[in-house]
C-alpha positions as CSV (number, residue, x, y, z in Angstrom):
1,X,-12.2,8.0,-16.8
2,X,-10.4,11.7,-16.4
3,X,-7.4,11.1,-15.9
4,X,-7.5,14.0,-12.7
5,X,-9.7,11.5,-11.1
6,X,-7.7,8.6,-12.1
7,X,-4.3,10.5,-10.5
8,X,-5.8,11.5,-7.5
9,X,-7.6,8.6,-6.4
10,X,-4.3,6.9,-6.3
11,X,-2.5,9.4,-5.0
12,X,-4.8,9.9,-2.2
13,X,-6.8,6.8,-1.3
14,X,-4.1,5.4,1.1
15,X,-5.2,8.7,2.8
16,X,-8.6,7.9,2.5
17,X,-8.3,4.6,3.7
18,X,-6.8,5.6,6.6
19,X,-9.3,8.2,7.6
20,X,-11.8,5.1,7.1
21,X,-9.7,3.6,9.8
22,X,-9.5,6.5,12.1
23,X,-13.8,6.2,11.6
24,X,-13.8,2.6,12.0
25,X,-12.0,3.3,15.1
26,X,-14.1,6.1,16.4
27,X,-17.3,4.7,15.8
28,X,-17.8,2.7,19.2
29,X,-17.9,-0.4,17.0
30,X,-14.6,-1.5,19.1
31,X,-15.4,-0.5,22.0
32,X,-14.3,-2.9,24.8
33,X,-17.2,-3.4,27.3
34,X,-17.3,-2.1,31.1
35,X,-15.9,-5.6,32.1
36,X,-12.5,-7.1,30.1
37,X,-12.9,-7.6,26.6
38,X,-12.0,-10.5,24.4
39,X,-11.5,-10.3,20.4
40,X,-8.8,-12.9,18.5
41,X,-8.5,-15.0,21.4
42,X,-6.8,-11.8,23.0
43,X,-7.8,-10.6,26.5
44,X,-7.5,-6.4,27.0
45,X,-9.0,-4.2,29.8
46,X,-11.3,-1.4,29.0
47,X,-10.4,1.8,27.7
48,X,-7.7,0.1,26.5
49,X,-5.2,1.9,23.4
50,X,-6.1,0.9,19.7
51,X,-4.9,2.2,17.3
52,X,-5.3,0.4,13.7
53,X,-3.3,-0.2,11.0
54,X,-3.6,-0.1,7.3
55,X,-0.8,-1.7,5.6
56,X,-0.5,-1.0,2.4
57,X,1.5,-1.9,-1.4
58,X,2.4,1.6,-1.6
59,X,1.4,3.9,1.5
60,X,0.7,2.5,5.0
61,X,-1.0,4.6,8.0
62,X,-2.3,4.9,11.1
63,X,-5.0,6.4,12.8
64,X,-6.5,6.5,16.1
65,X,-8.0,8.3,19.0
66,X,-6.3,10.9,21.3
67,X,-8.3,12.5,24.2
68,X,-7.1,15.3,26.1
69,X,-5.2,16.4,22.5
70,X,-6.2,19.6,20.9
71,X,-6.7,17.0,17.3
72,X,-8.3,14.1,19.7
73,X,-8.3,12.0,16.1
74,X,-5.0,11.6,14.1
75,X,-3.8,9.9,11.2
76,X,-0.4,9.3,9.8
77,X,0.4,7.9,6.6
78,X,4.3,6.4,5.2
79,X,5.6,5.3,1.9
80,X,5.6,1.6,1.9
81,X,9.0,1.1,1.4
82,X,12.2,0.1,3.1
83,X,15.6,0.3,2.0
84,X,18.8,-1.2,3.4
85,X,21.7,0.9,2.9
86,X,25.3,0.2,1.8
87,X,26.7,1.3,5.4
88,X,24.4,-0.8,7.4
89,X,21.7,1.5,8.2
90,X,17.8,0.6,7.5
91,X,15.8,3.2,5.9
92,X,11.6,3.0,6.5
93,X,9.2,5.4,4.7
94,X,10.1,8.4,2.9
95,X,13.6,8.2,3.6
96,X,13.7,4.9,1.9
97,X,12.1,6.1,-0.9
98,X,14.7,9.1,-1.5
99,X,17.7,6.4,-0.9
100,X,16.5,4.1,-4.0
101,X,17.5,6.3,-6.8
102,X,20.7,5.7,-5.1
103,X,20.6,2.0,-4.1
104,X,17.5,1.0,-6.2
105,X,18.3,-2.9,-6.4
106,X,18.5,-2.6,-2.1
107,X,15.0,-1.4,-1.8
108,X,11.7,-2.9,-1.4
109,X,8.1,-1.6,-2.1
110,X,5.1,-3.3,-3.2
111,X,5.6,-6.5,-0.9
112,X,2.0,-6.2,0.5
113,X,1.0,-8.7,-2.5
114,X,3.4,-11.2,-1.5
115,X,2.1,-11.8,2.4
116,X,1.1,-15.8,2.4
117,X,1.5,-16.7,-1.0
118,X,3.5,-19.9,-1.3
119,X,6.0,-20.7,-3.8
120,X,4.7,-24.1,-4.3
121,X,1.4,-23.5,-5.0
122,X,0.9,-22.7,-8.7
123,X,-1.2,-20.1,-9.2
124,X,0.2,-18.2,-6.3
125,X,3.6,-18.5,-7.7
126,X,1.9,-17.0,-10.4
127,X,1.3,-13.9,-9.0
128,X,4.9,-13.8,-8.0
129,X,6.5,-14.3,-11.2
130,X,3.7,-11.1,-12.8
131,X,4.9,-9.2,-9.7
132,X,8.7,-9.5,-9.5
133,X,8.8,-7.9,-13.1
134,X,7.6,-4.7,-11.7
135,X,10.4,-5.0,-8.9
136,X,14.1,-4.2,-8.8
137,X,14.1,-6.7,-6.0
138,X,14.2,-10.7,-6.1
139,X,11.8,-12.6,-4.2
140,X,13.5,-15.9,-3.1
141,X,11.8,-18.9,-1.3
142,X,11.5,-18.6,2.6
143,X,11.9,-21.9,4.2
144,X,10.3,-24.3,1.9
145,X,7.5,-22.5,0.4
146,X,6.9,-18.8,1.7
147,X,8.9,-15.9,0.2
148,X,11.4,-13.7,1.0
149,X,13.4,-10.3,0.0
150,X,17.0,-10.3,-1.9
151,X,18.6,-7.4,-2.4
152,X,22.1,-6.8,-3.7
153,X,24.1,-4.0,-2.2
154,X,27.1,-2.2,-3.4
155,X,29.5,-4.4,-2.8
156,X,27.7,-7.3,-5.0
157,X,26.7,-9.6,-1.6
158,X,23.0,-10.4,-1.8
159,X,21.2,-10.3,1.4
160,X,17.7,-12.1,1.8
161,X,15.1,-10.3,4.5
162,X,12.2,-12.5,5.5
163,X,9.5,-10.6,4.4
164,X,6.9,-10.5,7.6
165,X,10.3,-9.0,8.9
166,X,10.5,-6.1,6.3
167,X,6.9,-5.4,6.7
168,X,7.3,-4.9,10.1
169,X,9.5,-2.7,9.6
170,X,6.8,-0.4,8.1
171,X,4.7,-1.2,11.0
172,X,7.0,-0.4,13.2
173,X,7.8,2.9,12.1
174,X,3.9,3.4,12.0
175,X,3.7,2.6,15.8
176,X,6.5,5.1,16.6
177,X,4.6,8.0,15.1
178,X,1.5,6.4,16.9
179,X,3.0,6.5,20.4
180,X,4.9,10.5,19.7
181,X,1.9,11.9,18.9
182,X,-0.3,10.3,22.3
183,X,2.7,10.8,24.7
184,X,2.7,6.8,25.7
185,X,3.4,3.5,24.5
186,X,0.4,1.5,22.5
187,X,0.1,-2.6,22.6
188,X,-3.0,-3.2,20.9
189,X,-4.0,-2.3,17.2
190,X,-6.7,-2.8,14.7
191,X,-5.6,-3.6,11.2
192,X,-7.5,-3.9,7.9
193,X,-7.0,-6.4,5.3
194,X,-8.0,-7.2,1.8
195,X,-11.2,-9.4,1.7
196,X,-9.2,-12.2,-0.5
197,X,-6.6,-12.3,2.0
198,X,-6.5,-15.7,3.3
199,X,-5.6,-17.4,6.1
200,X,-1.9,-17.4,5.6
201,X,-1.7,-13.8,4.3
202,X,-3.7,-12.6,7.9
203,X,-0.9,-14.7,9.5
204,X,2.0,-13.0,8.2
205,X,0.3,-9.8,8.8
206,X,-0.4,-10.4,12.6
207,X,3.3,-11.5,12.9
208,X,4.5,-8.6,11.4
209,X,3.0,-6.1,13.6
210,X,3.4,-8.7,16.6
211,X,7.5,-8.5,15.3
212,X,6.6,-4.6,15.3
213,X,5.4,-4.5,19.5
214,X,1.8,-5.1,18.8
215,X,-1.1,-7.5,19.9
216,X,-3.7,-7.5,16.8
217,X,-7.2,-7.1,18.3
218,X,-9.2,-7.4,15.4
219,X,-8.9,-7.9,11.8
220,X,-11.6,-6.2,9.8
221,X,-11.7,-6.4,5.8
222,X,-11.3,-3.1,3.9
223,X,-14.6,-2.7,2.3
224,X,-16.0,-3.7,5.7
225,X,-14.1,-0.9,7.2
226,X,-15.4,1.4,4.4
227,X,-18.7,0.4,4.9
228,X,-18.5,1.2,8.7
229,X,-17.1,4.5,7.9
230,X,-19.8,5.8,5.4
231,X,-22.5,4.1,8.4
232,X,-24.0,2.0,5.6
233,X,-25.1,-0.9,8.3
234,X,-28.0,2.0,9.3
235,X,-28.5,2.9,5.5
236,X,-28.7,-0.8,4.5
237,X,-30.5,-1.6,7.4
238,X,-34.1,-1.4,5.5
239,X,-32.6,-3.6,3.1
240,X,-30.1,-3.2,-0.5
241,X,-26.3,-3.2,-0.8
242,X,-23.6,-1.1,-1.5
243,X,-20.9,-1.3,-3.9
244,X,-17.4,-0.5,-2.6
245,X,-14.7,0.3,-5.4
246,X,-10.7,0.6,-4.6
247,X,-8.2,1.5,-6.9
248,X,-5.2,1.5,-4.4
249,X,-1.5,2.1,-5.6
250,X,-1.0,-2.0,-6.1
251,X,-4.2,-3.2,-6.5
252,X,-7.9,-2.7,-7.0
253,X,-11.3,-4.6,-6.0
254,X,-14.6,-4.0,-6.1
255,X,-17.5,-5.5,-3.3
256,X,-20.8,-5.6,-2.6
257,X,-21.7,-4.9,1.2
258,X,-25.4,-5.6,2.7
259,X,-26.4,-5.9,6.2
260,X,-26.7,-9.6,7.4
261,X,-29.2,-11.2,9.6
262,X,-27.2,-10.7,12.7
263,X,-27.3,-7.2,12.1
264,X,-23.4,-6.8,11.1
265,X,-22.0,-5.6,7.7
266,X,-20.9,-8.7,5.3
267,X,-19.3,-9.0,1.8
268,X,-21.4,-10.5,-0.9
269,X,-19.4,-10.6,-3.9
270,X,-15.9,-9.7,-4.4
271,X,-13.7,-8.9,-7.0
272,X,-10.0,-8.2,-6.9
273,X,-6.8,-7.7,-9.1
274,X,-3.7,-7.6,-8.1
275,X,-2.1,-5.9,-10.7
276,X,-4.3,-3.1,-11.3
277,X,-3.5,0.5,-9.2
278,X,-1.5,3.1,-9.2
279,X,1.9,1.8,-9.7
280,X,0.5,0.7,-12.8
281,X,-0.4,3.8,-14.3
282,X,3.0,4.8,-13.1
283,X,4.5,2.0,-15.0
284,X,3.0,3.0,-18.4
285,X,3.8,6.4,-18.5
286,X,7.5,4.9,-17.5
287,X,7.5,2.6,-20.7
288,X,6.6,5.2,-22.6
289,X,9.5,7.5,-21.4
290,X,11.9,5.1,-21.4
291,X,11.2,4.6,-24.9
292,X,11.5,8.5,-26.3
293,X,14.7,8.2,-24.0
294,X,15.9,5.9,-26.5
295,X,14.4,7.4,-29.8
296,X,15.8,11.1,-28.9
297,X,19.0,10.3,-27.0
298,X,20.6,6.6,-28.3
299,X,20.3,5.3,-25.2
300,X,18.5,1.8,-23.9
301,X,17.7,2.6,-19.8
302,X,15.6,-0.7,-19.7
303,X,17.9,-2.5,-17.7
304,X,19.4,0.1,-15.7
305,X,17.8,0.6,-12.6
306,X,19.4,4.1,-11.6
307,X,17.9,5.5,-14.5
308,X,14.8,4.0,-14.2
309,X,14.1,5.0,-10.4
310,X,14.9,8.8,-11.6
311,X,12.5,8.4,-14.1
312,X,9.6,6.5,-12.7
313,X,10.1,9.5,-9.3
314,X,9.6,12.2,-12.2
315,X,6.6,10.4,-13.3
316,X,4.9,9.9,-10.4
317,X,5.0,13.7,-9.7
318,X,3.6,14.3,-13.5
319,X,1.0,12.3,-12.9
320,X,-0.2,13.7,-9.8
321,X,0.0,17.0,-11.2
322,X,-1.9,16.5,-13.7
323,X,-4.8,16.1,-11.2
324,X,-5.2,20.3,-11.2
325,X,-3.1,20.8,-14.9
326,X,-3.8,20.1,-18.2
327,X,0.0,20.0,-19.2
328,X,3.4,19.4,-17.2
329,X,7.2,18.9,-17.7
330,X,8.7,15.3,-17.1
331,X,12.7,16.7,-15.8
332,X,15.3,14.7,-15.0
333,X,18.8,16.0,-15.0
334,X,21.1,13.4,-15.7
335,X,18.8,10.4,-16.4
336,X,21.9,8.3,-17.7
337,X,25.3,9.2,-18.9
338,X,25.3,12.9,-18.2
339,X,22.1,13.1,-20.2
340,X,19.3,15.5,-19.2
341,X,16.1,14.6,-20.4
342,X,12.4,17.0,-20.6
343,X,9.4,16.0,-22.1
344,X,6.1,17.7,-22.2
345,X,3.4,15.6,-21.4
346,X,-0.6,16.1,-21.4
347,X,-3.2,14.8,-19.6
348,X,-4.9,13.5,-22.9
349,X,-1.7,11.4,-23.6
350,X,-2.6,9.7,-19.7
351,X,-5.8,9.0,-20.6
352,X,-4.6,7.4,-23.7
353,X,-2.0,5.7,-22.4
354,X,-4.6,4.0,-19.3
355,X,-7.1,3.7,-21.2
356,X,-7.4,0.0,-21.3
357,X,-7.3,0.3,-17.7
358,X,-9.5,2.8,-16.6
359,X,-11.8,0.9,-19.3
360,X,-11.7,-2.5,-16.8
361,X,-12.5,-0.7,-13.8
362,X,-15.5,0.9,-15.7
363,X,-17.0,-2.5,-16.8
364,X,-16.0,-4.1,-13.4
């Protein structure tokens, strides 16, 4: 796999799956009827405000409809992370994401994963203990078996943040954007999920946005929501399926979709890892930084997590350059003790640094 496809699929499909939302959306498939609608149990009039949701490990957007507005569809799209600052404040989005080179150990990301999994359960713990490892954070036990954020700020206290909180935090800022652009306030939402989500993961998502000031309508799984976009229900309608693949920042899965007897879209077979996305691409080509760090310079940044938020930031940007270049510079100016490190780096050393990787998703 090249790695300009590999780079900018996961730099862009949060993008893509929000414009899939913004089509889900559009398509009429919501569409309340001329008398009150009902979906979830939840009663709203017609011509009601939806907007939907796409929460994601790494980027999170939203998208909906806007008559009367010059661009009647819109989408927005936020870093997945929040941080909570030494002087009280809570950063969401980009901002966030800036702060944790300087409070990196106060900042979460990737906590889309954790939604539902219980501590007590053994192979979801599991994918807790494979997760936290890629995390500054600590993920400590909410209640008696859900999980929650720590973070340690400057002054050494550790705070815990129940994390259907922190994601709403996300969702919140989501709605915000949402309600500037149409002018007015928005209740109702649509929000896509991964099809292995369970029932305990939709929970926690539907709290979170409920938390955030919104009443979920609808959940619809993402390669449903794909499906709907590319209007595969009237391609598949004469029969066959359709393979949906998603290599997101987090995670990827792979589904077949076919038509059903009723006429609506449905998910035949699924696949899904957790641990296979972006991020992980992202953490190779840290690894292997972090090692000439110490072969060129003397100095072990393994365990320091100022360092290693510099360094992963400069390799995110290399690896999305080399989307459109064949060769760029990994810079950091004072990675660690007044060092300043610069490394060439090629897109033939990606590819053979993912290989492995981009191998899996092949033979999927």
């Amino acid at each position: 796999m090249a790695a300009g496809r590999v780079a900018a699929g996961a730099a862009t499909l949060q993008i893509l799956l929000a414009f899939v939302c913004l089509l889900t959306a559009a398509s009429g498939l919501y569409d309340p009827p001329a008398s009150f609608a009902r979906t979830n149990h939840i009663w709203y009039p017609p011509a009601v405000e939806v907007i939907v949701i796409d929460l994601g490990n790494t980027n999170s957007c939203v998208a909906g409809y806007a008559p009367g507005k010059t661009e009647t569809m819109f989408q927005f799209c936020i870093p997945s992370w929040v941080s909570f600052s030494g002087d009280g404040a809570t950063l969401v989005g980009e901002a966030a994401k800036n702060h944790a080179s300087a409070e990196p150990d106060a900042t979460a990301f990737g906590f889309k994963r954790f939604l539902g999994l219980r501590r007590n359960h053994w192979y979801e713990e599991d994918i807790v203990q494979r997760a936290i490892k890629r995390v500054p954070y600590k993920i400590g036990a909410r209640g008696s078996d859900r999980s929650s954020i720590q973070v340690a700020m400057d002054d050494g206290a550790v705070k815990q943040h129940d994390l259907v909180n922190v994601a709403s935090m996300v969702i919140a800022q989501l709605k915000v954007k949402a309600e500037e652009y149409l002018g007015r306030q928005v209740r109702y939402a649509i929000m896509t999920v991964p099809q292995h989500f369970g029932g305990a993961s939709m929970q926690d998502a539907e709290n979170a946005a409920k938390i955030a000031g919104l009443e979920i309508v609808d959940m619809v799984s993402e390669p449903v929501a794909v499906a709907v976009a590319y209007d595969l229900r009237r391609k598949l309608r004469k029969g066959g399926n359709a393979l949906v693949l998603h290599v997101g920042g987090g995670t990827a899965f792979a589904s077949v979709v076919t038509v059903l007897m009723d006429g609506s879209l449905g998910v035949l077979l699924h696949r899904n890892d957790p641990f296979l996305g972006g991020d992980d691409f992202d953490q190779r080509i840290v690894d292997y930084f972090a090692k000439l760090v110490k072969m060129k310079h003397g100095k072990d940044i393994s365990e320091d997590l100022v360092a290693l938020g510099k360094l992963r930031a400069a390799c995110e940007r290399a690896k999305k350059a080399l989307s459109d270049q064949d060769h760029v510079q990994v810079t950091v100016k004072s990675l660690i003790d007044g060092v300043d490190f610069s490394q060439p780096f090629s897109r033939s050393e990606f590819e053979e640094l993912n290989d492995d990787s981009s191998a899996e998703l092949l033979h999927w």
